[in-house]
MMTF fields as JSON, N, C-alpha, C and O atoms, coordinates in Angstrom:
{
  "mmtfVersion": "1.0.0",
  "mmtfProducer": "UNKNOWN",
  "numBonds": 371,
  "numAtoms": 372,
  "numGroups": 93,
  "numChains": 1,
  "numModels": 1,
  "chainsPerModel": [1],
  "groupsPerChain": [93],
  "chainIdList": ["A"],
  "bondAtomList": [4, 2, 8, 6, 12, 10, 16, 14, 20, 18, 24, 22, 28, 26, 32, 30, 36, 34, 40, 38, 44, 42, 48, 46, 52, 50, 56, 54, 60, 58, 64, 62, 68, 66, 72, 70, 76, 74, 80, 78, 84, 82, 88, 86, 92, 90, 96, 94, 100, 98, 104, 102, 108, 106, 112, 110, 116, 114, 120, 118, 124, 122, 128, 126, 132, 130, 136, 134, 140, 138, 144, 142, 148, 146, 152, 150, 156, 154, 160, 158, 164, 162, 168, 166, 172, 170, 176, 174, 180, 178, 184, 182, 188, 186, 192, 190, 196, 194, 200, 198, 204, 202, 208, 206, 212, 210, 216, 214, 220, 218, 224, 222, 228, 226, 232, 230, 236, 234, 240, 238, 244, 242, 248, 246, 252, 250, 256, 254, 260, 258, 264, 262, 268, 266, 272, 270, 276, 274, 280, 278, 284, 282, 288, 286, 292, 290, 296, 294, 300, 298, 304, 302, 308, 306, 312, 310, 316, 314, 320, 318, 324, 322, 328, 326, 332, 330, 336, 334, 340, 338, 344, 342, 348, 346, 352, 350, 356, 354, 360, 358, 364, 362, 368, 366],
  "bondOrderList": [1, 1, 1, 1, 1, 1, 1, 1, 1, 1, 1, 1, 1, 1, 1, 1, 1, 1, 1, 1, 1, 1, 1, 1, 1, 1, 1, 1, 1, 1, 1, 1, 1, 1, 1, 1, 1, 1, 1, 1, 1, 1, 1, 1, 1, 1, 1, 1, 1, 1, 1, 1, 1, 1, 1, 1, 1, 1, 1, 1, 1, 1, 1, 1, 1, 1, 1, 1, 1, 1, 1, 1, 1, 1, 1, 1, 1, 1, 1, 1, 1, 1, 1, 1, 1, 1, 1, 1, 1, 1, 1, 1],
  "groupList": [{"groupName": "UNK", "atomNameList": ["N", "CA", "C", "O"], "elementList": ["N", "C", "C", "O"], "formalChargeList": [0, 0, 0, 0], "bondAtomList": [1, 0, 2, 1, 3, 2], "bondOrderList": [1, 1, 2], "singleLetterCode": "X", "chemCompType": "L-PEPTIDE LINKING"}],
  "groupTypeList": [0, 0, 0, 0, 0, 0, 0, 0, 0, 0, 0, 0, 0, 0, 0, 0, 0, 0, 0, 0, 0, 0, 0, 0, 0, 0, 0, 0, 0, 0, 0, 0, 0, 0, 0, 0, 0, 0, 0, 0, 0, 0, 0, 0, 0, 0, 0, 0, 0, 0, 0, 0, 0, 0, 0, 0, 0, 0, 0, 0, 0, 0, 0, 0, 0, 0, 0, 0, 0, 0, 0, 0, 0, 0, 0, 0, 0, 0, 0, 0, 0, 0, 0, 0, 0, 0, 0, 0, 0, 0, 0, 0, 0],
  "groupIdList": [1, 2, 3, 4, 5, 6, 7, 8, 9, 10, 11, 12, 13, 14, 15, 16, 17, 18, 19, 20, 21, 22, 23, 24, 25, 26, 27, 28, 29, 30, 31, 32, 33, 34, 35, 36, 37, 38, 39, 40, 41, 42, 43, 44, 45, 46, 47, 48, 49, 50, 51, 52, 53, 54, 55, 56, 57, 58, 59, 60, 61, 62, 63, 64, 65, 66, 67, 68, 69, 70, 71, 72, 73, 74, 75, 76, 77, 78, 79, 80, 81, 82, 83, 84, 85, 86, 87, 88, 89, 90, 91, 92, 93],
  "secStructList": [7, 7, 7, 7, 7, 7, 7, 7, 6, 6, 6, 7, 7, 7, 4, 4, 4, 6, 1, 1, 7, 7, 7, 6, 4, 4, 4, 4, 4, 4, 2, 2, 2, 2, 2, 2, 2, 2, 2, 2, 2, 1, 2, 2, 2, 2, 2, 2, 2, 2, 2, 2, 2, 2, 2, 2, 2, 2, 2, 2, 2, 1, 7, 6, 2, 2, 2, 2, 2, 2, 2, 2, 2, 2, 2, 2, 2, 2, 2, 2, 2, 2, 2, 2, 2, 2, 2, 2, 2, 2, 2, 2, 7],
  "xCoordList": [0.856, 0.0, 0.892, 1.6, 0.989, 1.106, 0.48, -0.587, 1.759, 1.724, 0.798, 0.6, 0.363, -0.713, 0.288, 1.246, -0.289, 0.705, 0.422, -0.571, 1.314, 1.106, 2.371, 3.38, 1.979, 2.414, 2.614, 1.882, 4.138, 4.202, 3.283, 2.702, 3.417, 2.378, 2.548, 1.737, 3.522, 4.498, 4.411, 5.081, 3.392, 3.037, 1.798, 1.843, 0.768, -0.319, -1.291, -2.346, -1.169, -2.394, -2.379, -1.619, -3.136, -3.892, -4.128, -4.409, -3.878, -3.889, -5.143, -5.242, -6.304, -7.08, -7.896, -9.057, -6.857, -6.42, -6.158, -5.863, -5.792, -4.992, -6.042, -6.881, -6.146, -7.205, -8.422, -8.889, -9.181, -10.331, -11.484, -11.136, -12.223, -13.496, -12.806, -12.141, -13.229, -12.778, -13.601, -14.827, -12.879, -13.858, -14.285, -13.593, -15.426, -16.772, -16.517, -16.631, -16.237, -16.198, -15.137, -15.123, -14.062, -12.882, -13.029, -12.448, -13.893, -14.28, -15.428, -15.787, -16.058, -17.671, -18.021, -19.155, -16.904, -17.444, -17.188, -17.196, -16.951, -16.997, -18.38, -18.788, -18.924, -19.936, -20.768, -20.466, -21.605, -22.665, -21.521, -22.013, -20.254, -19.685, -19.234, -19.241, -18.786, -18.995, -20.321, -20.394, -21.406, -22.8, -23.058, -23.632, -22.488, -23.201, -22.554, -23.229, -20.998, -20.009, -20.523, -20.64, -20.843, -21.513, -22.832, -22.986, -23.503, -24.76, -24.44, -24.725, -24.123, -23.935, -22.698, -22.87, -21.325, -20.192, -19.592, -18.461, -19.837, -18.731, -17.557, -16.498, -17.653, -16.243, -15.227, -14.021, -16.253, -14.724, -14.144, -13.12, -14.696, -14.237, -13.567, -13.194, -13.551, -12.828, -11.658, -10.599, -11.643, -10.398, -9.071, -7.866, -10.025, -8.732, -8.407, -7.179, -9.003, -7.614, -6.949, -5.779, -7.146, -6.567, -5.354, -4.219, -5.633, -4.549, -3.625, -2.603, -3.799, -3.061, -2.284, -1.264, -2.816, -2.312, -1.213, -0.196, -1.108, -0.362, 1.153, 2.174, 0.759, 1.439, 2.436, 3.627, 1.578, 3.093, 3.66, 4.802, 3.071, 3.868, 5.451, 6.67, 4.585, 5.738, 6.509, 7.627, 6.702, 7.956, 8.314, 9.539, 7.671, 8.611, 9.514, 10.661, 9.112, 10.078, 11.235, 12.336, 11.194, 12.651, 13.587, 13.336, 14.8, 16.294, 15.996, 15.669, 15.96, 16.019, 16.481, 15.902, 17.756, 18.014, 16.724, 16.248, 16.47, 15.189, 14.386, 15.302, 13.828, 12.989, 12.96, 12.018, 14.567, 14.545, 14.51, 14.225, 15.061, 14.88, 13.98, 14.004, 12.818, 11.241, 11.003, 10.412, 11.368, 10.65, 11.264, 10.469, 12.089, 12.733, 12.332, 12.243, 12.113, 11.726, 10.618, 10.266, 9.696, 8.279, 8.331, 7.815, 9.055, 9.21, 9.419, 8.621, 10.387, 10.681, 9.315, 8.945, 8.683, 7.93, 6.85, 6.371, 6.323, 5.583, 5.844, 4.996, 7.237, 7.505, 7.476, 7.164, 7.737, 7.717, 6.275, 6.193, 4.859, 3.998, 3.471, 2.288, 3.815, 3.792, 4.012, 3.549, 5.019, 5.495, 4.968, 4.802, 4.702, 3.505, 2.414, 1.564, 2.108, 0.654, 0.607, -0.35, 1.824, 1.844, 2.42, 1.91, 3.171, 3.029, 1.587, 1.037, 0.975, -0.621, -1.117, -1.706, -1.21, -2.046, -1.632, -2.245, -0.191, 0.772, -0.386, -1.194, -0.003, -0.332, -2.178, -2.744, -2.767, -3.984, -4.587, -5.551, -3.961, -4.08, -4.473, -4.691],
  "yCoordList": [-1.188, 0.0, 1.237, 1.325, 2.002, 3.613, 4.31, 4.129, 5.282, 6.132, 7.238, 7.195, 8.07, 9.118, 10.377, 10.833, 10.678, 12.024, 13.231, 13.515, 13.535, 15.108, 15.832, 15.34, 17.151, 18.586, 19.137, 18.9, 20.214, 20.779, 22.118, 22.608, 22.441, 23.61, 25.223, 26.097, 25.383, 26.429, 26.449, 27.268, 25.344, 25.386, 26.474, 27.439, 26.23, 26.832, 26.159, 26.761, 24.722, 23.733, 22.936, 23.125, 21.904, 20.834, 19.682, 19.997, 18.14, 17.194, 17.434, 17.772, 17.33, 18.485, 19.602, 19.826, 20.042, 20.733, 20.405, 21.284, 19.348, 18.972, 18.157, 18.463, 16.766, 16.149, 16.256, 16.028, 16.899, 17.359, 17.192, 17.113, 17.187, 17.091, 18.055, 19.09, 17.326, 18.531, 19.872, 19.941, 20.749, 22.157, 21.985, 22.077, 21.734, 22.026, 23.039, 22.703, 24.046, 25.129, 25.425, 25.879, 25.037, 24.461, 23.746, 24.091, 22.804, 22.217, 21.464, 20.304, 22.786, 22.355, 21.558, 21.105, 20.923, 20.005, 18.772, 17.772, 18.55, 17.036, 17.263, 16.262, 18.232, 18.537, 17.068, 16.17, 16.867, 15.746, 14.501, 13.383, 14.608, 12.741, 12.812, 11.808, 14.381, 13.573, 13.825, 13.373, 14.384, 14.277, 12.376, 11.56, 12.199, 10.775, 9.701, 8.887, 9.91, 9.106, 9.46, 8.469, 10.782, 11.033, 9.514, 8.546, 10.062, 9.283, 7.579, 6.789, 7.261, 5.895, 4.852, 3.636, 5.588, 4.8, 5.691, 5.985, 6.251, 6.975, 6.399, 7.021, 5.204, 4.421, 4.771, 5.006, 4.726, 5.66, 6.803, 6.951, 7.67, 9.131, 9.193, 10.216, 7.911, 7.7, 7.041, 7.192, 6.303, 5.467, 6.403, 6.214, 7.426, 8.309, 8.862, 8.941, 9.449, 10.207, 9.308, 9.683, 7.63, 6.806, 6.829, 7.039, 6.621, 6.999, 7.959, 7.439, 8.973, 10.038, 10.096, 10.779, 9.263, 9.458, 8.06, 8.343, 7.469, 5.889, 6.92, 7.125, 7.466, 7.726, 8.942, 9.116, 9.713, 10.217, 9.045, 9.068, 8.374, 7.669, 6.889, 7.024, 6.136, 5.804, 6.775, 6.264, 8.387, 9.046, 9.057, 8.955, 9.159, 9.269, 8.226, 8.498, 6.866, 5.581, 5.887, 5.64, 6.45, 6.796, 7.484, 7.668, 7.817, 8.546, 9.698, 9.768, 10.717, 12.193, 12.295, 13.028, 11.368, 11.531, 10.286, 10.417, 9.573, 8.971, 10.165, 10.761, 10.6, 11.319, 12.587, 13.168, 12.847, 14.048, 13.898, 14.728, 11.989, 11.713, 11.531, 11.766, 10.98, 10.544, 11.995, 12.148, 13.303, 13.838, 14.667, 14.986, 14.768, 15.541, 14.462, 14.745, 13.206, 12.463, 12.636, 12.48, 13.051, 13.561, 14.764, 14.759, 15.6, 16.716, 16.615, 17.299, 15.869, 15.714, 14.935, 15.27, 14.219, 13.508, 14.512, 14.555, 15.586, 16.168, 17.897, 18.664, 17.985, 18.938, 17.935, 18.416, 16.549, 15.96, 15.883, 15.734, 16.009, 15.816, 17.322, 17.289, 18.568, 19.64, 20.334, 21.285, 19.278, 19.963, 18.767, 19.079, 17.701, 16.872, 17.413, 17.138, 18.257, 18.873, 20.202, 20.407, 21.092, 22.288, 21.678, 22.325, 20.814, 20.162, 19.923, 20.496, 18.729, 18.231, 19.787, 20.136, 21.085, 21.879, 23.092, 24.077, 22.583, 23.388, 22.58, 23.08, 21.12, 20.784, 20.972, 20.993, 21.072, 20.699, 22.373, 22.314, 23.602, 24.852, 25.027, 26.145],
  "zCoordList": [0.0, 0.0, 0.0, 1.003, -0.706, -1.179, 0.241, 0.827, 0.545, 1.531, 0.696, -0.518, 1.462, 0.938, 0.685, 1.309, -0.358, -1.162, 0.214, 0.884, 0.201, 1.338, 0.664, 0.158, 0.827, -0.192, 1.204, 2.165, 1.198, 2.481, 2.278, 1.31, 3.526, 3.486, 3.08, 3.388, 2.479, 2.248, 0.796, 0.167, 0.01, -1.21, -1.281, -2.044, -0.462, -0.41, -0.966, -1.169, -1.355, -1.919, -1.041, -0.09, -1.084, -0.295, -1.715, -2.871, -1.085, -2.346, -2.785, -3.964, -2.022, -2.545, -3.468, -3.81, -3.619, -5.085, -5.53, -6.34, -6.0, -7.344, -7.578, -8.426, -6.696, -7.113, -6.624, -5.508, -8.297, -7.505, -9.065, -10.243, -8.755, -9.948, -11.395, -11.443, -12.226, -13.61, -13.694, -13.62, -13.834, -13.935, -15.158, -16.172, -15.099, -16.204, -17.316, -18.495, -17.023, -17.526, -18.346, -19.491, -17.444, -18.451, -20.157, -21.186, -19.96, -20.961, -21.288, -21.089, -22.033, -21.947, -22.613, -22.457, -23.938, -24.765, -24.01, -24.728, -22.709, -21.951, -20.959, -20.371, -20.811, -19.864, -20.035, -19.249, -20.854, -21.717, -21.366, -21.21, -21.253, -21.001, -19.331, -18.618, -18.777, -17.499, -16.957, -15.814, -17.353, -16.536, -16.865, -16.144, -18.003, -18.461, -17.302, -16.673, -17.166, -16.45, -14.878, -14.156, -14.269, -12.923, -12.811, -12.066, -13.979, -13.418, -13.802, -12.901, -14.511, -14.875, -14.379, -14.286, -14.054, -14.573, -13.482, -13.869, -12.299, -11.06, -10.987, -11.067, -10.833, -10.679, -11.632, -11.561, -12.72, -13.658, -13.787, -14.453, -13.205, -12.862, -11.19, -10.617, -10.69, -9.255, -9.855, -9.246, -10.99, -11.141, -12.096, -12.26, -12.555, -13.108, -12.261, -12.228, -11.291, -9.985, -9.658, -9.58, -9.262, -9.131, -10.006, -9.578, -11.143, -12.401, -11.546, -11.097, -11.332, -11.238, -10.207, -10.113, -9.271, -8.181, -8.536, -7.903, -8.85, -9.631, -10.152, -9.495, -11.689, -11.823, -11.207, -11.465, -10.324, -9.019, -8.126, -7.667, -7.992, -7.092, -8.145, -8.042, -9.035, -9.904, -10.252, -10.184, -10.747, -10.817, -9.708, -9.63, -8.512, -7.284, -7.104, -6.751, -7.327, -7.144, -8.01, -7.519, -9.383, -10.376, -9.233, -8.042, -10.022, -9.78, -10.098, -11.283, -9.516, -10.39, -11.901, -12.703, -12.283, -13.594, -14.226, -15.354, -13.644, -14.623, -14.233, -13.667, -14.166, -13.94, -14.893, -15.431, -14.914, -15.922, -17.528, -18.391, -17.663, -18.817, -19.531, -20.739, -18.765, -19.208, -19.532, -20.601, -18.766, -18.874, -20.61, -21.495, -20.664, -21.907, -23.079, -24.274, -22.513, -23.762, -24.095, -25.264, -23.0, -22.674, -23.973, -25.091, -23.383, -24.359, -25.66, -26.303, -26.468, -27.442, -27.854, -28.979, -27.382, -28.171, -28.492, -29.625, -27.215, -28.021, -28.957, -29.413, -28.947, -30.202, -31.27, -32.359, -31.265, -32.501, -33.164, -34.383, -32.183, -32.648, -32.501, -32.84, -32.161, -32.97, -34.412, -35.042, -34.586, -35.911, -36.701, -37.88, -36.473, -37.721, -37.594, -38.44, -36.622, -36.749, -37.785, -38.532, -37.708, -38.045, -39.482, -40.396, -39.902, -41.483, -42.002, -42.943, -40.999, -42.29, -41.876, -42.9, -40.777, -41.505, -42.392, -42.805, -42.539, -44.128, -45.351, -46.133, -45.064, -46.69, -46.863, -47.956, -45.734, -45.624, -46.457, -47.221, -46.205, -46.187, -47.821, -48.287]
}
């Protein structure tokens, strides 16, 4: 069992904050899938904070240098899929 994430207090958040319901408003074109996922399927909108909370724990288990590598690879992967985007909408234009 996974110790519970705690943030010192000198951040000014609470886990809390972070994990917390999606703001609606943020993105209204999901409004209609999570009202659908609220009423039908909760468990699945409990199992992605789960997600989330998974994957902090797993970077925490890395080395700082794993950590910095995933993450620049992180990076590279998505300037690589910036600039195939900003190509198909060159040729698409």
């Amino acid at each position: 069992m996974r110790s519970p994430i705690v943030l010192p207090a000198e951040l000014g958040v609470t886990v809390e904050d972070i994990f917390r319901p999606v703001d609606r408003s943020a993105v209204p074109e999901l409004v209609d899938l999570l009202d659908h996922l609220a009423t039908h399927d909760p468990d699945l909108l409990a199992a992605i904070a789960d997600v989330d909370r998974s994957l902090i724990w797993s970077a925490l288990d890395e080395l700082p240098l794993q950590r910095l590598n995933r993450c620049s690879a992180n990076a590279r992967g998505l300037a690589g899929l910036r600039e195939a985007f900003e190509r198909a909408r060159e040729t698409s234009a």
